[in-house]
Backbone as CSV, one residue per row, in Angstrom:
resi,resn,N_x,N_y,N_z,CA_x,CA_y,CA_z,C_x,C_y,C_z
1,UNK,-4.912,-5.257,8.188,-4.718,-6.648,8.527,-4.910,-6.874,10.026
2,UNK,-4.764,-5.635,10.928,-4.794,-6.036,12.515,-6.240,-6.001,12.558
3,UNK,-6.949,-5.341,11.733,-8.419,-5.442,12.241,-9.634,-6.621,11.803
4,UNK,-8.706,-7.409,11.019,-9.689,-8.753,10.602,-9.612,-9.205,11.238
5,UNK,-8.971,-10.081,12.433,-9.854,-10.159,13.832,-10.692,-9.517,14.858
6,UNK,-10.587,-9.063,14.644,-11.504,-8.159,15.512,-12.849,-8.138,14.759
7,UNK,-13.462,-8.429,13.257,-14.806,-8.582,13.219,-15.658,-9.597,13.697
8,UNK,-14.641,-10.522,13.950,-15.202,-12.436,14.327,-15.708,-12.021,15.920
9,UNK,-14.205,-11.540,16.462,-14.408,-10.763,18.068,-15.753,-10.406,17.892
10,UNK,-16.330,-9.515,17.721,-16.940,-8.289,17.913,-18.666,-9.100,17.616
11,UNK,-18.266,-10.120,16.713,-19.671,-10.811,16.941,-19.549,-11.810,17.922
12,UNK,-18.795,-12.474,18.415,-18.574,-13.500,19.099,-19.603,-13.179,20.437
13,UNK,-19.432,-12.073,21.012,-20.501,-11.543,22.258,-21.719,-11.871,21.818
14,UNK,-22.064,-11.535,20.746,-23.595,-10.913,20.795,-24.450,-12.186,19.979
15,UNK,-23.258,-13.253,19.157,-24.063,-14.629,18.887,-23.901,-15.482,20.178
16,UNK,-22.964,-15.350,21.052,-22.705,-15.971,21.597,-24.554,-16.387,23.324
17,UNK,-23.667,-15.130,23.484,-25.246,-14.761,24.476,-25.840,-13.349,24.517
18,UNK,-25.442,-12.558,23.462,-26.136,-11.310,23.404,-27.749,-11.389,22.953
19,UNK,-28.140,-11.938,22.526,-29.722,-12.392,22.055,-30.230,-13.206,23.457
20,UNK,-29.426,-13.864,23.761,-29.952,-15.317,25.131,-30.232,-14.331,26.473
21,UNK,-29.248,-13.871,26.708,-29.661,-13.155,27.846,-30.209,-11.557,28.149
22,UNK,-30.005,-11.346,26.424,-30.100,-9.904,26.370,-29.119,-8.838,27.177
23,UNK,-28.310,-9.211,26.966,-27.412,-8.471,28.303,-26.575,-7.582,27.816
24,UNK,-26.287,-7.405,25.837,-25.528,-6.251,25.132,-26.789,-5.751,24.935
25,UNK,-26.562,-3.976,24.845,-27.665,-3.926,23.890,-27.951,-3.790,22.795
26,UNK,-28.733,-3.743,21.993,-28.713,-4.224,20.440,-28.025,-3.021,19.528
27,UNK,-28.435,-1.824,20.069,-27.557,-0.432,19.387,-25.810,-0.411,19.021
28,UNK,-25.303,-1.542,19.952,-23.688,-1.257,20.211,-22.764,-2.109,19.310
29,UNK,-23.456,-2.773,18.699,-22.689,-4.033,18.335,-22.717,-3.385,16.369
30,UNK,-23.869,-3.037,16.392,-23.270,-2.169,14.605,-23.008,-0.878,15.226
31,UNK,-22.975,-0.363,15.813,-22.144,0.961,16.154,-20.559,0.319,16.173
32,UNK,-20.153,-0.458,16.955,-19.212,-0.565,17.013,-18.432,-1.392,15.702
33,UNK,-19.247,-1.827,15.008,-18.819,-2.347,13.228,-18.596,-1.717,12.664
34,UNK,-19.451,-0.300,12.276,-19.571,0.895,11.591,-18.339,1.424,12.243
35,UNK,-17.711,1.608,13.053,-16.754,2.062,13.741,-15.497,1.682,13.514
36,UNK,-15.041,0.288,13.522,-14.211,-0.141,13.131,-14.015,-0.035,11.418
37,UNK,-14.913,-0.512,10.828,-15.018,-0.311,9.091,-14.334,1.289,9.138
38,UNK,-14.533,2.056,9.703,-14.124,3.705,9.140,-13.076,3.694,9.984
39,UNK,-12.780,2.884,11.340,-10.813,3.345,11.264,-10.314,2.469,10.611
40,UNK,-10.669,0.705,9.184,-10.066,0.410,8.581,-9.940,1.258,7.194
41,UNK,-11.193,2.109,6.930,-10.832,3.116,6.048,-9.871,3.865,6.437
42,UNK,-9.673,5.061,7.289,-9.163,5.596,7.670,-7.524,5.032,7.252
43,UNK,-7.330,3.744,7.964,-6.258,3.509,7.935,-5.542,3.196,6.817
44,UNK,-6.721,2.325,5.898,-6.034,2.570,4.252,-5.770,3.341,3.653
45,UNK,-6.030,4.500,3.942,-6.104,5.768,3.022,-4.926,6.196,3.875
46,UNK,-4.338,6.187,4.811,-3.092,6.390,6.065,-1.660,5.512,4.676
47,UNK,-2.429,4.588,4.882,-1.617,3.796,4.299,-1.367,3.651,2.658
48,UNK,-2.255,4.077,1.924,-1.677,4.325,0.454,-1.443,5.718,0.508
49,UNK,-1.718,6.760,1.076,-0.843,7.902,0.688,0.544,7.757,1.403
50,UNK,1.049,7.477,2.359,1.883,7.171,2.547,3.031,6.660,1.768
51,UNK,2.377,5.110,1.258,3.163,4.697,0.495,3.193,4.817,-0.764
52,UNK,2.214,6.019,-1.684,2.824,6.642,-2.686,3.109,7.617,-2.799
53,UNK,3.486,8.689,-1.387,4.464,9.565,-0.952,6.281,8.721,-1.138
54,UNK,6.186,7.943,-0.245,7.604,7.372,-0.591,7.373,6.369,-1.699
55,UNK,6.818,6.018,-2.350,7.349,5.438,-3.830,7.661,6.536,-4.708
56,UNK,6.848,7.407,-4.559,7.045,8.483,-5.879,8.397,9.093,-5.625
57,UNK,9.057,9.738,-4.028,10.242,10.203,-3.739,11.085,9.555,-4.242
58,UNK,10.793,7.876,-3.612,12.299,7.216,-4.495,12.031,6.621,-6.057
59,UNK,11.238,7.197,-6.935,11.020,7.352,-8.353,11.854,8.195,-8.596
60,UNK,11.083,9.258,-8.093,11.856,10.720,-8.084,13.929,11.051,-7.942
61,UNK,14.102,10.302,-7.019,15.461,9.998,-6.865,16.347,9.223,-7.737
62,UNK,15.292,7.512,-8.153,15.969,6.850,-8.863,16.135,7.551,-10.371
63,UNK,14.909,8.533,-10.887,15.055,9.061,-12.175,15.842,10.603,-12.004
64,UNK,16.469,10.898,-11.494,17.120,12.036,-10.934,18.587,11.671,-11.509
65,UNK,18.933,10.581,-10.537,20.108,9.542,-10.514,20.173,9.477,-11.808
66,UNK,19.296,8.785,-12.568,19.514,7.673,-13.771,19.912,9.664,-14.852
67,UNK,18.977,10.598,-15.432,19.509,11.259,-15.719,20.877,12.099,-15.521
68,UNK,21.092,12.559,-13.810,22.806,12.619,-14.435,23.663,11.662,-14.740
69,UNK,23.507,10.443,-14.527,24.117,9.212,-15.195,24.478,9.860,-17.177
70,UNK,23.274,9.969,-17.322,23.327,10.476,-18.490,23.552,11.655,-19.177
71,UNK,23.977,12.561,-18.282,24.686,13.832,-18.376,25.962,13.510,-18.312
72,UNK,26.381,13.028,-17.934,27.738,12.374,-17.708,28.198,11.522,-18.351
73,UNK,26.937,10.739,-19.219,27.575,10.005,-20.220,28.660,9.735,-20.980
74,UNK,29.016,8.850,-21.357,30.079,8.908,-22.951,29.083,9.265,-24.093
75,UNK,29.584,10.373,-24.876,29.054,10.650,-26.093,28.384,9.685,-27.238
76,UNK,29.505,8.058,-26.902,28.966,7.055,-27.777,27.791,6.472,-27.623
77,UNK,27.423,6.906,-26.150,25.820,6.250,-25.874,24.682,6.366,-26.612
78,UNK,24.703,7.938,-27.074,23.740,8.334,-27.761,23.897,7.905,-29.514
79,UNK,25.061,7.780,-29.842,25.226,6.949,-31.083,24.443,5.723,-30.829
80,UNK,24.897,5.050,-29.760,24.332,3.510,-30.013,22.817,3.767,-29.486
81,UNK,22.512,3.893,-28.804,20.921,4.182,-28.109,19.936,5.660,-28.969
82,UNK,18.791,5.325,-29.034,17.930,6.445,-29.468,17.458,7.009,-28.499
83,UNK,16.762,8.480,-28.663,17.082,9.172,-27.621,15.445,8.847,-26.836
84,UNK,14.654,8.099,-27.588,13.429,7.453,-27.374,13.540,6.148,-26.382
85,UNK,14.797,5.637,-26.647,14.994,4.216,-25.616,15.533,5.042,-24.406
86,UNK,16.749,6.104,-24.678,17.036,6.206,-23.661,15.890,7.087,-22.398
87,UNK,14.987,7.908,-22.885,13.877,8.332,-22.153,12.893,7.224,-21.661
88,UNK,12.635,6.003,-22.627,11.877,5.167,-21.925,12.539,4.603,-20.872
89,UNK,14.122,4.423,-20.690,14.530,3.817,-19.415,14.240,4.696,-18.221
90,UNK,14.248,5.747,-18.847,14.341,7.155,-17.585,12.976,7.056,-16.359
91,UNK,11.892,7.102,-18.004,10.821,7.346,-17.008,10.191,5.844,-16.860
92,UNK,9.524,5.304,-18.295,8.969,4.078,-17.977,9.300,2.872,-17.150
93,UNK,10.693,2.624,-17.632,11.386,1.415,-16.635,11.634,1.602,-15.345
94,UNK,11.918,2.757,-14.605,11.692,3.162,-13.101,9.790,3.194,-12.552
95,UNK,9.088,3.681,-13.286,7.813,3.659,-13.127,7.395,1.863,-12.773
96,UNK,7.693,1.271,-13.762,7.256,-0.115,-13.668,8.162,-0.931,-12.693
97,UNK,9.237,-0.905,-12.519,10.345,-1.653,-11.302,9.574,-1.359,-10.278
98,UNK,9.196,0.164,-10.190,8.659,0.976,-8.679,7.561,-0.274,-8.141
99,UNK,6.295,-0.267,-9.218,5.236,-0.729,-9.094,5.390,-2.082,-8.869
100,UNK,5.849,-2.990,-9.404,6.338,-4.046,-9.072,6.762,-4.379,-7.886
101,UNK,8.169,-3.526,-7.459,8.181,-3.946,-5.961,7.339,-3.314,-4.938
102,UNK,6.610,-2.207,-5.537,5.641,-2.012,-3.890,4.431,-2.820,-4.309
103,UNK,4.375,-3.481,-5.386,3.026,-4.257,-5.190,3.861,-5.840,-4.277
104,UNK,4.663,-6.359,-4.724,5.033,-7.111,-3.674,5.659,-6.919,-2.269
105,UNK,5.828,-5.740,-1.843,5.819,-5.246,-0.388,4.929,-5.127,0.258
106,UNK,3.342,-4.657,-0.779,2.219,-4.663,-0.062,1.888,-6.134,0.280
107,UNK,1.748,-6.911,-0.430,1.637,-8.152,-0.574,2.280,-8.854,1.061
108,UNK,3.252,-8.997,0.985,4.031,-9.615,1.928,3.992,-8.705,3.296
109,UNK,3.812,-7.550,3.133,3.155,-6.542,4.687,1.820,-6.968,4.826
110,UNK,0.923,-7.236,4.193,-0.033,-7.141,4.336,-0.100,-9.082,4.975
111,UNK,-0.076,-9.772,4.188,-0.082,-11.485,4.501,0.535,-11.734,5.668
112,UNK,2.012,-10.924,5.868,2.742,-10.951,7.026,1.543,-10.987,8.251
113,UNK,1.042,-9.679,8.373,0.231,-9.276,9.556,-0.985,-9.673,9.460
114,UNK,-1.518,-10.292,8.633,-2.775,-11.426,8.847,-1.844,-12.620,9.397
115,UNK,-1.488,-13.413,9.358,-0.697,-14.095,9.746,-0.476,-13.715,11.187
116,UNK,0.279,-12.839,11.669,0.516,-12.523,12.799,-0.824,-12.792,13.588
């Protein structure tokens, strides 16, 4: 998001008077596009491993948690619950909460700093 200004920048020189006076030279201006495009790669790929390093940890934690919950159970749980619901809460329903809120964290990090 910090680098979508900077493509408008980066032509602004060279429509501006880079052709009129000739005064950039013509090599620098996609060098320096090509340049930026691969540290916004760079930086996405920074940025989704990252953040499915810590989503998966606190998966990992929240389904950690949620099983000794269930080691600890009351015995009647498993009367009333199948042991199929109670595994889908374990894994599926933490999987999908996860995704949910980091898709709206990306969302709102990301809009945030266009914005900015």
């Amino acid at each position: 998001a910090l680098a979508e200004p900077l493509i408008p920048a980066l032509f602004q020189p060279l429509l501006d008077n880079g052709f009129a006076q000739n005064s950039l030279p013509l090599w620098s201006i996609p060098l320096v596009v090509i340049g930026l495009f691969g540290l916004r790669g760079l930086a996405h790929f920074v940025a989704q491993y990252a953040l499915a390093r810590v989503t998966n940890d606190g998966m990992e934690k929240l389904r950690s948690d949620l099983f000794g919950k269930l080691v600890r159970a009351d015995l009647s749980l498993f009367s009333r619950q199948s042991a199929s619901a109670l595994s889908n809460t374990v894994v599926y329903e933490v999987q999908i909460g996860a995704s949910q809120l980091v898709s709206a964290l990306i969302g709102l990090t990301r809009d945030g700093f266009t914005l900015l």
